[in-house]
OpenMM code with the backbone's topology and positions (N, CA, C; nanometers):
from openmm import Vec3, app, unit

residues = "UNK UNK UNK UNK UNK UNK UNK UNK UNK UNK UNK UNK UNK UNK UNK UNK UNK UNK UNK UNK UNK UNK UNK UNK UNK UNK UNK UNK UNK UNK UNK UNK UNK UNK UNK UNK UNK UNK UNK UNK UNK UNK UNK UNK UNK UNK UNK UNK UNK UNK UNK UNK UNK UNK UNK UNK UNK UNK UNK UNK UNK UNK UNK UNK UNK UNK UNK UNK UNK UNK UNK UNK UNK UNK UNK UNK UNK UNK UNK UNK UNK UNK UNK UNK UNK UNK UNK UNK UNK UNK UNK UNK UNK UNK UNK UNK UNK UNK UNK UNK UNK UNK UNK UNK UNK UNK UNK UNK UNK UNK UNK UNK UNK UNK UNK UNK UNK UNK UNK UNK UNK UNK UNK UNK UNK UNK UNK UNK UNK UNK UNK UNK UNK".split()
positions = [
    Vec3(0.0841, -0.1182, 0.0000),
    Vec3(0.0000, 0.0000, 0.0000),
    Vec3(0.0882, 0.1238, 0.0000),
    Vec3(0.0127, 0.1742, -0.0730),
    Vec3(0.1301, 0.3533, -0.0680),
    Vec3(0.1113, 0.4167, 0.0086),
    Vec3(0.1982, 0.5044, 0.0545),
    Vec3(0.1443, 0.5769, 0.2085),
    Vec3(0.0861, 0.7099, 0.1162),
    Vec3(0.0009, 0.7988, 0.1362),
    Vec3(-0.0927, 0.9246, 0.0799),
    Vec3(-0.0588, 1.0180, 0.1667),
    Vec3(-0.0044, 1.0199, 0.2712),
    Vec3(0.0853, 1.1583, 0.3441),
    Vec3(0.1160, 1.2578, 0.2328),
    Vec3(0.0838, 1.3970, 0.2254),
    Vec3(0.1801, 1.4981, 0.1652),
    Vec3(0.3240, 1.4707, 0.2053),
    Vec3(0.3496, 1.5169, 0.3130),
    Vec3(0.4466, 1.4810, 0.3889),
    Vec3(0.5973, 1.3916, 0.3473),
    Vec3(0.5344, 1.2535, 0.3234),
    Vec3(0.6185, 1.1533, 0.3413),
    Vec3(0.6169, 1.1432, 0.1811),
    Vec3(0.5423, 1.2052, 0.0718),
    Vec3(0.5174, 1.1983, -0.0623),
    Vec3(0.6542, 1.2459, -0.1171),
    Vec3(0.6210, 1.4144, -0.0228),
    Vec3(0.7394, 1.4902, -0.0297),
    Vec3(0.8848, 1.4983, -0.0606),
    Vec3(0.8602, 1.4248, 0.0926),
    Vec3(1.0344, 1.3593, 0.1377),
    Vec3(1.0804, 1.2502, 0.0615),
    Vec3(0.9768, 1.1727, -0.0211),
    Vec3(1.0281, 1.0650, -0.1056),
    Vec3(1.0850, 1.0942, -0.2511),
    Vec3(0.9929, 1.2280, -0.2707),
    Vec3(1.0473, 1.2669, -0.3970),
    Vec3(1.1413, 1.3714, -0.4172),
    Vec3(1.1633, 1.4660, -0.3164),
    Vec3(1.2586, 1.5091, -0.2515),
    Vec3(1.4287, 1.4321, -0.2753),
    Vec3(1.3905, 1.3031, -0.2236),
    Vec3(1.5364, 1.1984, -0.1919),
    Vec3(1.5093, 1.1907, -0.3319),
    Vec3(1.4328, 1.1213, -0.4209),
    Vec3(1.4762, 1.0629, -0.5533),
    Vec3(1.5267, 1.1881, -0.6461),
    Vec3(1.4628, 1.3377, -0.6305),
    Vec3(1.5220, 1.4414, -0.7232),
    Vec3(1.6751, 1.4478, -0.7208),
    Vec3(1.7127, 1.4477, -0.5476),
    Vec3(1.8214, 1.4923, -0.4945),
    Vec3(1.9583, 1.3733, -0.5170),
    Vec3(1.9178, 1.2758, -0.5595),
    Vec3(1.9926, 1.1181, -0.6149),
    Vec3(1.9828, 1.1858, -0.7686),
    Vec3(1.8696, 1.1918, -0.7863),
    Vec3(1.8599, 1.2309, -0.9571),
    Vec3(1.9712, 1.3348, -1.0122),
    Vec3(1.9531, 1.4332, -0.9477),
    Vec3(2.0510, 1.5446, -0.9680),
    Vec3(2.1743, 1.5593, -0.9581),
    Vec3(2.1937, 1.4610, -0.8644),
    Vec3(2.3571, 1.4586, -0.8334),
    Vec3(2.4311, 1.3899, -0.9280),
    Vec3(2.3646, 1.2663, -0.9610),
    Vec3(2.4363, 1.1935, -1.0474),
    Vec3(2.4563, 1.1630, -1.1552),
    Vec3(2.5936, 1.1823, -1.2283),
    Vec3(2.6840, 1.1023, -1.3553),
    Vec3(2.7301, 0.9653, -1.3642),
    Vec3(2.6730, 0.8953, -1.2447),
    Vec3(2.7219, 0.7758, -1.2428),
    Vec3(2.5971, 0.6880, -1.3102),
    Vec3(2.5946, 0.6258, -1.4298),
    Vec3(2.5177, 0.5502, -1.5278),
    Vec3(2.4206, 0.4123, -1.4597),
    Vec3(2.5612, 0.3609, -1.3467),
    Vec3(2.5192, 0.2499, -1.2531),
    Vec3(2.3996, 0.2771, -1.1943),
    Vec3(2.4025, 0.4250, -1.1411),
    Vec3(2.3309, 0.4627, -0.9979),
    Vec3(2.2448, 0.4874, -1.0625),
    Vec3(2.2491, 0.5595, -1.1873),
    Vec3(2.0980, 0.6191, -1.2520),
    Vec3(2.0338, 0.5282, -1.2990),
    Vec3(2.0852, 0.4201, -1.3295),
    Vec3(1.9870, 0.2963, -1.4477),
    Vec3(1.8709, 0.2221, -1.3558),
    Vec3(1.8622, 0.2066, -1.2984),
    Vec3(1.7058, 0.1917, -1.2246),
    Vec3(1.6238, 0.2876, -1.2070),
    Vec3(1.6628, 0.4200, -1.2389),
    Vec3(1.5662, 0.5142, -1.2120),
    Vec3(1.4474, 0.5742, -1.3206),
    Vec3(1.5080, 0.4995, -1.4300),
    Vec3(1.4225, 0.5174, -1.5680),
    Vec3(1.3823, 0.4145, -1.5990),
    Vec3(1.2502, 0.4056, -1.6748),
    Vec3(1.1982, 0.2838, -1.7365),
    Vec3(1.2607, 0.2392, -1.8764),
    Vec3(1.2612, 0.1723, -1.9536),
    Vec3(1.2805, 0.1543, -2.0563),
    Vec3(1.2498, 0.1152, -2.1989),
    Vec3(1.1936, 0.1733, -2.3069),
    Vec3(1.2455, 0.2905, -2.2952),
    Vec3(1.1472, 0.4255, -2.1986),
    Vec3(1.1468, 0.5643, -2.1958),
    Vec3(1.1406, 0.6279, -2.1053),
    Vec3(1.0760, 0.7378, -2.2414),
    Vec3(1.0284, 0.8252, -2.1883),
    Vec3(0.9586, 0.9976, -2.2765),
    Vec3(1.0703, 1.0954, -2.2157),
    Vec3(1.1352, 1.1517, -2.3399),
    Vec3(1.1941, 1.2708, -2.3288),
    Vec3(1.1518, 1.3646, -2.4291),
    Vec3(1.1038, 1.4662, -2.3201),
    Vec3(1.0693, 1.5983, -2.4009),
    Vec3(1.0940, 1.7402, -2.3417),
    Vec3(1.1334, 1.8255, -2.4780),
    Vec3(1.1565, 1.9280, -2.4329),
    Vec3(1.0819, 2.0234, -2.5081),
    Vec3(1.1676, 2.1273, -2.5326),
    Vec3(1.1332, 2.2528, -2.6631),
    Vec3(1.0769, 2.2025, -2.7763),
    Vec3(1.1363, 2.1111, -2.8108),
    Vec3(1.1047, 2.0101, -2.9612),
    Vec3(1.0692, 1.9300, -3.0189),
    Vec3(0.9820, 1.8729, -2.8353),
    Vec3(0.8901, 1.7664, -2.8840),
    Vec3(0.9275, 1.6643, -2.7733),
    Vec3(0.8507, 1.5656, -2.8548),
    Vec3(0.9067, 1.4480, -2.7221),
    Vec3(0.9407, 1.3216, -2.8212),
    Vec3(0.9943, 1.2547, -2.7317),
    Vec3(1.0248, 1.1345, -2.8243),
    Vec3(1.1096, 1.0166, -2.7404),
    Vec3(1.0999, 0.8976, -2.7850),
    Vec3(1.1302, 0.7704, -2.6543),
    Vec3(1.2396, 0.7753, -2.6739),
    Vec3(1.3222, 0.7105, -2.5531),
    Vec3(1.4559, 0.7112, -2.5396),
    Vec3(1.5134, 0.6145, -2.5069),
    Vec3(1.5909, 0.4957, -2.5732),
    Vec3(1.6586, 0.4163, -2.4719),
    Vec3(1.6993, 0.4371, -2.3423),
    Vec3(1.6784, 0.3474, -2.2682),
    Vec3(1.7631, 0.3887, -2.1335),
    Vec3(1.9280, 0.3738, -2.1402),
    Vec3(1.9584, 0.2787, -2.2058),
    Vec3(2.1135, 0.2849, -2.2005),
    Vec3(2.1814, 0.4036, -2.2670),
    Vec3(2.0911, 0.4986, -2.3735),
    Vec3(2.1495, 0.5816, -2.4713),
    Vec3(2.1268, 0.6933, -2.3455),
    Vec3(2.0241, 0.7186, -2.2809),
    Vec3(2.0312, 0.8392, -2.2114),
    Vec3(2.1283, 0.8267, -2.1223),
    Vec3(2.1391, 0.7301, -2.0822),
    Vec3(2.2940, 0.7119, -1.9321),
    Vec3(2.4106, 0.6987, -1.9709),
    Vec3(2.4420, 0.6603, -2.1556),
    Vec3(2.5151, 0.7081, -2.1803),
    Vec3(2.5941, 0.8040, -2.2296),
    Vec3(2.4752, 0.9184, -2.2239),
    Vec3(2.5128, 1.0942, -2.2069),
    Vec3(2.5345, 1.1511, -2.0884),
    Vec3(2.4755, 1.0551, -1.9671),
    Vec3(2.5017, 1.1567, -1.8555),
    Vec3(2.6304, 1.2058, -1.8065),
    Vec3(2.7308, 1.1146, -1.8438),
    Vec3(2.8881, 1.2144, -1.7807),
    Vec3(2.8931, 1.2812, -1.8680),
    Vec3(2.8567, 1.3312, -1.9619),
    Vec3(2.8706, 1.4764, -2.0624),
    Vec3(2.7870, 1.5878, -2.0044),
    Vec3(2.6859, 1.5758, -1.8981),
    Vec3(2.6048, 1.6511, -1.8905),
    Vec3(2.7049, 1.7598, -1.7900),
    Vec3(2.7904, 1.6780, -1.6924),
    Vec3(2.8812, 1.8143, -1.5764),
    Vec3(2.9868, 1.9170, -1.7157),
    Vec3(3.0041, 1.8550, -1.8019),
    Vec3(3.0977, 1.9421, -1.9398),
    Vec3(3.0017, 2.0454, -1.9949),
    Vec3(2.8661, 1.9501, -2.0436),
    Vec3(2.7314, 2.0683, -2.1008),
    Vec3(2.7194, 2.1900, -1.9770),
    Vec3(2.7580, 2.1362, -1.8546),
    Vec3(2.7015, 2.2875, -1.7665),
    Vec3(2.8702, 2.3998, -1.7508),
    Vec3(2.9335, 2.2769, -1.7497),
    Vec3(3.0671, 2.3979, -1.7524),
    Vec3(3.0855, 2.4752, -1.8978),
    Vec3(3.0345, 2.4457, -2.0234),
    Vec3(3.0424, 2.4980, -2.1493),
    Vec3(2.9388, 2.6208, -2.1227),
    Vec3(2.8290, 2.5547, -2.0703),
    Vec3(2.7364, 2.7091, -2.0442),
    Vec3(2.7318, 2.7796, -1.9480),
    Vec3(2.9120, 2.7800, -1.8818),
    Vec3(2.9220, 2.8931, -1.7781),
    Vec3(2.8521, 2.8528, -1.6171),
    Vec3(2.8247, 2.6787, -1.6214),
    Vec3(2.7170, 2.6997, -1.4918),
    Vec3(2.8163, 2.6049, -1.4040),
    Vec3(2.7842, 2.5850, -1.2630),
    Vec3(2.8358, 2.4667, -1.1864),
    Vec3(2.7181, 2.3620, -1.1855),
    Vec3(2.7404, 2.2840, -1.0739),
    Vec3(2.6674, 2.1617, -1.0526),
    Vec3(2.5602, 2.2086, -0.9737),
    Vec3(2.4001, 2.1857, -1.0648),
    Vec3(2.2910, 2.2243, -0.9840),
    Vec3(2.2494, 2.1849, -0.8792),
    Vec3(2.1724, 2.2638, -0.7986),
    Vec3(2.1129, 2.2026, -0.6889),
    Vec3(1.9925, 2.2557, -0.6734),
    Vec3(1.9193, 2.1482, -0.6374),
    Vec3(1.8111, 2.1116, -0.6153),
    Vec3(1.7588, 2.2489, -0.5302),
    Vec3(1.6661, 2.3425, -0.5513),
    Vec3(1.5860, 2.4436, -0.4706),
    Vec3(1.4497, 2.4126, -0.3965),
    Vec3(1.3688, 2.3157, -0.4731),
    Vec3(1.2401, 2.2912, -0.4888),
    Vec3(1.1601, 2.1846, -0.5616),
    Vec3(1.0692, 2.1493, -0.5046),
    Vec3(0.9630, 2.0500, -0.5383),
    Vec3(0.8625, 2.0701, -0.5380),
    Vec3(0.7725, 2.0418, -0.6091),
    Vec3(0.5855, 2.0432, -0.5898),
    Vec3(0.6063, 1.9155, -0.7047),
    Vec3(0.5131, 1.8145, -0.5491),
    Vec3(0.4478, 1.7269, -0.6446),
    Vec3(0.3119, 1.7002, -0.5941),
    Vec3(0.2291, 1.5895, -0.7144),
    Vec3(0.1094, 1.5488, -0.6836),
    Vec3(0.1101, 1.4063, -0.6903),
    Vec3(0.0316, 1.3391, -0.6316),
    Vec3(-0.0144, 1.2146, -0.6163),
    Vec3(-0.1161, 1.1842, -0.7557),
    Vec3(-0.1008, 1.1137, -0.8577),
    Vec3(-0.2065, 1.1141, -0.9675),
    Vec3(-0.3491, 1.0328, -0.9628),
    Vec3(-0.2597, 0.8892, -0.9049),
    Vec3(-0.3701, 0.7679, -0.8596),
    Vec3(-0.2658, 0.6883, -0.7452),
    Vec3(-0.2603, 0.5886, -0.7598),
    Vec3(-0.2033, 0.4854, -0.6676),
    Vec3(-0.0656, 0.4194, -0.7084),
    Vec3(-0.0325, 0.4718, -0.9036),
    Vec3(0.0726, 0.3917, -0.9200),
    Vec3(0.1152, 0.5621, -0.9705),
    Vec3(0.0876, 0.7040, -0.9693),
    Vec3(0.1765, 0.7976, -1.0436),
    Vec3(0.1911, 0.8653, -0.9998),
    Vec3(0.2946, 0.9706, -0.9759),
    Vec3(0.3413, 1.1160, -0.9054),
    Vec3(0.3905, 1.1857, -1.0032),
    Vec3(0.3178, 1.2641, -1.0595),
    Vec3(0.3816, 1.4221, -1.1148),
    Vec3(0.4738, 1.4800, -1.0034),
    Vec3(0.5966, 1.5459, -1.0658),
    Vec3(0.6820, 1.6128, -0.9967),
    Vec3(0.7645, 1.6789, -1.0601),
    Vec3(0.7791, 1.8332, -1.0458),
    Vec3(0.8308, 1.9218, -1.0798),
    Vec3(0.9702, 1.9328, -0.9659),
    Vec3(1.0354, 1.9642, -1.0146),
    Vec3(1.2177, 2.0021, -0.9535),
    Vec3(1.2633, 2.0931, -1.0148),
    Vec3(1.2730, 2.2341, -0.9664),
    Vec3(1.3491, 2.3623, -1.0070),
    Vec3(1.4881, 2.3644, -0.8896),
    Vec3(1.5766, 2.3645, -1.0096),
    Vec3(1.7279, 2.3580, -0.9377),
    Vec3(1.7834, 2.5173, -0.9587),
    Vec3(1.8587, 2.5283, -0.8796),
    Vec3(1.9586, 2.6239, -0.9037),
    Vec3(2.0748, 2.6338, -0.9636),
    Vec3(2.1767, 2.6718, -1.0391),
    Vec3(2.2646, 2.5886, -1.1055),
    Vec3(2.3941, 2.7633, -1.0804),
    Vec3(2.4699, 2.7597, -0.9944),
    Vec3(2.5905, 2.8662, -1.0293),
    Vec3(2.6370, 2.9297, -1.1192),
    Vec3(2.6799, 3.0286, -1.1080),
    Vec3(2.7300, 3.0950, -1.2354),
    Vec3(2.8400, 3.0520, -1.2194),
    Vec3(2.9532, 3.0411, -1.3195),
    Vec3(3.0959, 2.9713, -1.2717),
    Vec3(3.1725, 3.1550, -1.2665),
    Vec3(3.1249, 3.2662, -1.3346),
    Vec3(3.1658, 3.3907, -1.3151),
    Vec3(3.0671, 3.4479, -1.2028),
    Vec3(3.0894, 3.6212, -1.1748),
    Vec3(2.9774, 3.6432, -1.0837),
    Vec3(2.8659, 3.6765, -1.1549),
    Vec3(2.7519, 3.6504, -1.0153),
    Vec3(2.6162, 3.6652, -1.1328),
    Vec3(2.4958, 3.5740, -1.0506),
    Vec3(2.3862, 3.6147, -1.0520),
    Vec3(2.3251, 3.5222, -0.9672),
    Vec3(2.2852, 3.3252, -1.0575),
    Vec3(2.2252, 3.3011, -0.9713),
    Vec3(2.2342, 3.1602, -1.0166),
    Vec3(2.1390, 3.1419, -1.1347),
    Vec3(2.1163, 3.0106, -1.2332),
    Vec3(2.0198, 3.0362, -1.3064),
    Vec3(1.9316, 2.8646, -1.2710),
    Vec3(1.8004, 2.9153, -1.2467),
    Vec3(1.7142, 2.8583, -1.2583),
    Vec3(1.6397, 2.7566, -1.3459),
    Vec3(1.6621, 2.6172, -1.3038),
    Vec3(1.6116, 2.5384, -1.4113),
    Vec3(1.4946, 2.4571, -1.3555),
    Vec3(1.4399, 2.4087, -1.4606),
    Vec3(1.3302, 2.3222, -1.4211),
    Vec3(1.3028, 2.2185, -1.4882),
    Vec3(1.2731, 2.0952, -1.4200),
    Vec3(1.2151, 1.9893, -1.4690),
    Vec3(1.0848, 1.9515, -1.4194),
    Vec3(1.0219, 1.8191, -1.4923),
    Vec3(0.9390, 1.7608, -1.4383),
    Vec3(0.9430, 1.6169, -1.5055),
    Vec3(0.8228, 1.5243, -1.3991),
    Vec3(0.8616, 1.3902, -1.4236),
    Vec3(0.7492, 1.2993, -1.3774),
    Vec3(0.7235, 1.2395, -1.4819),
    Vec3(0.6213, 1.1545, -1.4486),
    Vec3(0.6611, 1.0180, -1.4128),
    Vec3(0.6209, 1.0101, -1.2532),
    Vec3(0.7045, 0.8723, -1.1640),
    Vec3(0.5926, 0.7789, -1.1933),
    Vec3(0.6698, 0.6740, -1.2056),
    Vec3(0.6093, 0.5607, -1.1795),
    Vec3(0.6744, 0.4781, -1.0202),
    Vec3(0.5346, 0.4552, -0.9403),
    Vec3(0.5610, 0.4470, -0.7671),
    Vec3(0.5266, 0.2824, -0.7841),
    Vec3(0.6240, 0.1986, -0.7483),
    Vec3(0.5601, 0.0608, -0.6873),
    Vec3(0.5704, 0.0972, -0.5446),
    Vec3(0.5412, 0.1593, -0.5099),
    Vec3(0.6144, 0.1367, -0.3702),
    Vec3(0.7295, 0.1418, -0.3094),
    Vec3(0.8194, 0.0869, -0.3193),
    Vec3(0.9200, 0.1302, -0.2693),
    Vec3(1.0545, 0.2246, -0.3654),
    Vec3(0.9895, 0.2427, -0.4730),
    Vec3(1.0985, 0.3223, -0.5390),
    Vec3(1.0054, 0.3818, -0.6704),
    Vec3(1.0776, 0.5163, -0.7042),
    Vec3(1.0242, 0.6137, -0.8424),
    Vec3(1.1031, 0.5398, -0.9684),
    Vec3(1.0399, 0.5342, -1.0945),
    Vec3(1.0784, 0.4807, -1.2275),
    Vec3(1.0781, 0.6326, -1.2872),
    Vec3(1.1095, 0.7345, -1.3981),
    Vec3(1.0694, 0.7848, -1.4355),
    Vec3(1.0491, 0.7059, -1.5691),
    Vec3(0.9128, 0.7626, -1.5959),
    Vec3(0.8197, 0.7293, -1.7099),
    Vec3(0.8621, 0.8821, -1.8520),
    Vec3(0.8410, 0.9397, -1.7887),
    Vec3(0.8553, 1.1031, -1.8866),
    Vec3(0.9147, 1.1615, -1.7824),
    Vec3(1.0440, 1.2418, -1.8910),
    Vec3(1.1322, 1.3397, -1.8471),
    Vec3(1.1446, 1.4420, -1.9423),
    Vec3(1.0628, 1.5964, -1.8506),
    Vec3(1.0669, 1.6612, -1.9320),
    Vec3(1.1228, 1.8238, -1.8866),
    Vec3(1.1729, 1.8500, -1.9971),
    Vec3(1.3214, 1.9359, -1.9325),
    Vec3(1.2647, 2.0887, -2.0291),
    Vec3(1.2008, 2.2317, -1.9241),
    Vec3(1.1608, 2.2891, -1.9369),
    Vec3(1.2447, 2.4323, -2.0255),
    Vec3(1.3393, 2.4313, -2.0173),
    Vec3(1.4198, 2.4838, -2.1223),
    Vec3(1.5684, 2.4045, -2.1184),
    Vec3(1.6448, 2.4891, -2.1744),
    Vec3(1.7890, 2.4507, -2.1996),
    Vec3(1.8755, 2.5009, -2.1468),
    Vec3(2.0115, 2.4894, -2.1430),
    Vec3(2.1263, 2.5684, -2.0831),
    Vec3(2.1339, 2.6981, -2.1602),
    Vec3(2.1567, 2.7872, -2.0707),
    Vec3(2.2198, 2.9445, -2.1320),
    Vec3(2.3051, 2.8904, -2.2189),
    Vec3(2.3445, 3.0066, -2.3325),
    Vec3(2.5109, 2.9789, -2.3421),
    Vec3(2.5705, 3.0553, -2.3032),
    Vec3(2.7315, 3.0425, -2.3167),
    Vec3(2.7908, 3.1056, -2.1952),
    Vec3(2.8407, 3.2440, -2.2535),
] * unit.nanometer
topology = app.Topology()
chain = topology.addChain("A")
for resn in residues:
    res = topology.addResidue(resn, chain)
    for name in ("N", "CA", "C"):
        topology.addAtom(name, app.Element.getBySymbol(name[0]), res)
């Protein structure tokens, strides 16, 4: 049974953004997507292998140093409960300027898939792009 707490909804998706975000490691990320998975952005959406997306993620800490940024962090969450197996969830990170300058603001969202004890993402969808630098 799923627990329906705001609360504990929170803190669960909270921990999975905050795993999500941190990591370039392909190992750590490959359970966290289904396969294949919805990626969409500016240009549409379209399915994705899971092995092809994890094997972009160590390019992604180079994509933020090319556009002038450091390693984001996580600011915020709002999510919703959909039914019993889905959680919408939005994650706006903060991401450094690597010069001075305030930080720049990004956002995602993600449609989880919940068994219970762990988030799948189903759709990952990435609300704009990197500045350039």
């Amino acid at each position: 049974m799923h627990d329906t707490s705001p609360a504990s909804l929170d803190d669960r998706v909270r921990a999975f953004l905050t795993t999500f975000s941190g990591g370039t490691d392909p190992a750590a990320a490959g359970d966290t997507f289904t396969d294949p998975f919805l990626l969409a952005d500016r240009t549409g959406a379209r399915p994705v292998p899971r092995a092809a997306f994890l094997a972009a993620l160590p390019g992604r800490e180079q994509a933020f140093r090319d556009a002038g940024l450091g390693t984001p962090v996580l600011a915020g969450i709002d999510c919703q409960r959909l039914d019993e197996t889905y959680v919408l969830a939005r994650g706006d990170w903060d991401a450094p300027r690597s010069q001075d300058g305030e930080p720049v603001r990004l956002a995602s969202s993600f449609l989880l898939h919940d068994d219970g004890n762990a988030f799948r993402v189903v759709l990952y969808l990435t609300h704009q792009g990197l500045p350039t630098a």
